[in-house]
C-alpha positions in Angstrom: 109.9 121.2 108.4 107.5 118.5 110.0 108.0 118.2 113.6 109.5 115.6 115.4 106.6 112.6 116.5 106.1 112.7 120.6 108.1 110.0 122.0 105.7 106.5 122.2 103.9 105.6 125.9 103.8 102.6 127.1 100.5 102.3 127.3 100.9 101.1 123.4 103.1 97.8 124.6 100.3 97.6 127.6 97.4 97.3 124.8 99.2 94.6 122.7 99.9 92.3 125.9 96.1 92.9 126.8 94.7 92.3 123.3 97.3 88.9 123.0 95.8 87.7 126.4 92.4 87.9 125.2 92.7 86.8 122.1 94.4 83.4 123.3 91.9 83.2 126.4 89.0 83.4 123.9 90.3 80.9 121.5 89.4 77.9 123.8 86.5 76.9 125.6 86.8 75.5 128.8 87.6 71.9 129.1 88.6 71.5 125.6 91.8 71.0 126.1 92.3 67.6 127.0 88.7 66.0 125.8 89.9 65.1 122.4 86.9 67.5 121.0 88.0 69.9 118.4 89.2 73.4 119.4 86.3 75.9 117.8 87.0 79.3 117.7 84.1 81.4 119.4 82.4 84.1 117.7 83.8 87.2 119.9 87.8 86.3 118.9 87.2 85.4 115.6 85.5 89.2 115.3 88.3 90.5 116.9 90.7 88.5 114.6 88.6 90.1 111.8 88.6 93.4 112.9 92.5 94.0 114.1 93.4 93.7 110.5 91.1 95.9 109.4 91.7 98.9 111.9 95.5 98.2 111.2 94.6 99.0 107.9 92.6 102.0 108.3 95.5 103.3 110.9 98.2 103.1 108.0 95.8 104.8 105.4 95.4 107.2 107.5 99.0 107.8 108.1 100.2 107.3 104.6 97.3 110.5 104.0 98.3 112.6 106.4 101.9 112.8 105.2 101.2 113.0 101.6 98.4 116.0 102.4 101.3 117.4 104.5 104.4 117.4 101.7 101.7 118.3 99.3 100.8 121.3 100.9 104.2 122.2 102.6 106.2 121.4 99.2 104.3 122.3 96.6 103.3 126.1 96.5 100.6 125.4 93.3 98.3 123.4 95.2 98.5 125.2 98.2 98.3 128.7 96.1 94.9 127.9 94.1 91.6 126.7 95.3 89.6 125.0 95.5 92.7 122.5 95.5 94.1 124.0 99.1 91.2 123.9 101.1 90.3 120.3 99.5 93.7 119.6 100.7 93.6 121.6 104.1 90.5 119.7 104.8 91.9 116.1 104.4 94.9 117.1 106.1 92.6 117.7 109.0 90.5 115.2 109.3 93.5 112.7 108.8 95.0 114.7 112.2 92.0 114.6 113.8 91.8 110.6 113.3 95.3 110.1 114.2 94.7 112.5 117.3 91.7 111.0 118.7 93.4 107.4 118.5 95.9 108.6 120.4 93.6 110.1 122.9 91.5 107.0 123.2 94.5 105.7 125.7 94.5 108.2 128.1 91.2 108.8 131.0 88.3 111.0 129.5 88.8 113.0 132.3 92.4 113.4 131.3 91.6 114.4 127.9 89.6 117.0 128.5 91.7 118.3 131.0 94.9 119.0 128.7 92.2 120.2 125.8 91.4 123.1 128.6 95.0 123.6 129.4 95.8 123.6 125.3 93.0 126.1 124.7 94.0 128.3 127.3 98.1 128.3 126.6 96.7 129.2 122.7 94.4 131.6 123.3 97.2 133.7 125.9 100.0 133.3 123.1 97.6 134.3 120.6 96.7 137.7 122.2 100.4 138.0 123.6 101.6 137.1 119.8 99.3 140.7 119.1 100.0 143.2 122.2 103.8 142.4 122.8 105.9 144.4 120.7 109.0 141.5 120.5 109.5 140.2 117.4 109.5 136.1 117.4 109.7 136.0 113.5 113.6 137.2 114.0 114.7 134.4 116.1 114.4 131.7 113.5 118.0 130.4 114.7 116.9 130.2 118.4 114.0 127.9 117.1 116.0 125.5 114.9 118.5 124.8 117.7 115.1 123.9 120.5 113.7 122.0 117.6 116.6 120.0 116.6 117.1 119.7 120.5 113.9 117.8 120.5 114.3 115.9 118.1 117.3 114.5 119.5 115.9 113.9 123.2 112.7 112.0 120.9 115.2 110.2 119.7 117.0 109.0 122.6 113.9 108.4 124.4 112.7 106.2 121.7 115.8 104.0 121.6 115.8 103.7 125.9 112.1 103.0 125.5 112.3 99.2 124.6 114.6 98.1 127.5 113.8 100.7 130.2 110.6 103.2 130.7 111.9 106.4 132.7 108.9 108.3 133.6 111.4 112.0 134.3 112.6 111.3 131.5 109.3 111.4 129.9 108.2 114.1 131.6 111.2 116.1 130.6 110.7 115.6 127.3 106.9 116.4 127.5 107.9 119.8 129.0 110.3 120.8 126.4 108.6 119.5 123.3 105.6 122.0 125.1 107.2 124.9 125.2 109.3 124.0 122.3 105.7 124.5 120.2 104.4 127.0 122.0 107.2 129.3 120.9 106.4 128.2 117.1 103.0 129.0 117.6 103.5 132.5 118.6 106.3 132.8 115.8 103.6 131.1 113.2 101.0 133.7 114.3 102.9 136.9 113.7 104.1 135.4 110.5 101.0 135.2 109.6 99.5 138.5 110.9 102.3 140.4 109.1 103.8 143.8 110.2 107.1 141.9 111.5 110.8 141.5 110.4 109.4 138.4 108.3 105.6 137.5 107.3 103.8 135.5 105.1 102.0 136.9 101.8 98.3 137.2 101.3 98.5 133.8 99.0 100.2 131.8 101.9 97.0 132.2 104.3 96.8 127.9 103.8 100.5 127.5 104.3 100.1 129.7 108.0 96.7 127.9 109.0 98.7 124.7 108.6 101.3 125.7 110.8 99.4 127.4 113.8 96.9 124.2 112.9 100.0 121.8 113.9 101.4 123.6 116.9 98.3 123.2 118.6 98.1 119.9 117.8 101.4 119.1 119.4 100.9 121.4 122.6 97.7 119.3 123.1 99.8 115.6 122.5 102.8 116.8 124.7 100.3 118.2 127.2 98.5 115.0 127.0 101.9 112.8 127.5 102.6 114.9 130.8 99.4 115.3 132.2 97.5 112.6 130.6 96.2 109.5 133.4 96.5 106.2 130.8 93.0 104.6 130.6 92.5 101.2 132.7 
């Protein structure tokens, strides 16, 4: 099951007012207006008319990738099951997240960014050793899991339709905390499904199909981390 998409910022509707100011404050010179001279287009906005389309494009590819790597590998146990076909895969799949992840963190402060990678690596690494010493059993409370997912997905959803008419930063917030812990608890169910030795684990030939998973929960902690703690870039 793919995971619900974190809820859209407004720092997105904030870019697109920006880039429309400057692309109609560069398309005419000063004094042109009313001179009867022809209007010419200047050299920066017609590169930035150039290049919009182009990253557009390479945004979308990159999408329509990531999905397809992702069904492919989630869907369809013969890829996934015989290399080199899975790590071929595995390794598109990741560089396709790591594009899409690093757009997304290009809106948010440096400092920011790095700040919710620390707080990622540290949440992963304690569920990771926790996921080994503790003796409960997260692979047996599938059913608690479906219900916080679906519960996610439902506040994402809500939050996405309130988005265009009001921004409500609790709201937000609330949502960032939940889809957090939401995917921590799937990463420590992930890693003793993959480890083994539980009520249910993964077989030896699944090692891609549990690398995926753990891959995407930390992925997600580190984008709803970044939604609650990130600063947005000025």
């Amino acid at each position: 099951m793919s995971p619900p998409c974190p809820a859209a910022s407004p720092t997105a509707r904030n870019w697109s007012r920006s880039s429309v100011s400057i692309l109609t404050s560069r398309s005419f010179p000063s004094g042109a207006e009313g001179g009867g001279h022809p209007v010419r287009m200047r050299r920066p906005c017609l590169w930035v008319l150039l290049e919009l389309p182009a990253s557009l494009l390479v945004d979308m590819a990159t999408c329509a990738v990531f999905f397809a790597t992702y069904l492919t590998l989630a869907c369809c146990s013969g890829p996934r099951r015989h290399f080199p076909w899975n790590l071929i895969l595995l390794t598109i799949f990741t560089l396709s997240m790591a594009y899409l992840t690093g757009m997304l963190s290009s809106y948010y402060n440096t400092t920011s960014v790095l700040l919710c990678l620390s707080i990622t690596a540290l949440v992963c690494l304690s569920v990771t050793v926790f996921s080994f010493q503790t003796k409960f059993d997260f692979t047996s409370c599938q059913g608690v899991l479906f219900v916080l997912l679906m519960t996610l997905f439902f506040s994402g959803l809500i939050l996405a339709i309130l988005l265009p008419f009001q921004y409500v930063p609790w709201l937000h917030a609330v949502y960032a905390v939940l889809g957090a812990g939401v995917f921590t608890l799937f990463l420590a169910f992930d890693t003793q499904l993959l480890m083994g030795s539980r009520r249910h684990s993964l077989s030896p030939e699944e090692y891609i199909f549990g690398a995926l998973n753990i891959y995407l929960d930390i992925i997600y902690i580190f984008t709803f981390f970044l939604q609650l703690f990130g600063t947005n870039r000025e």
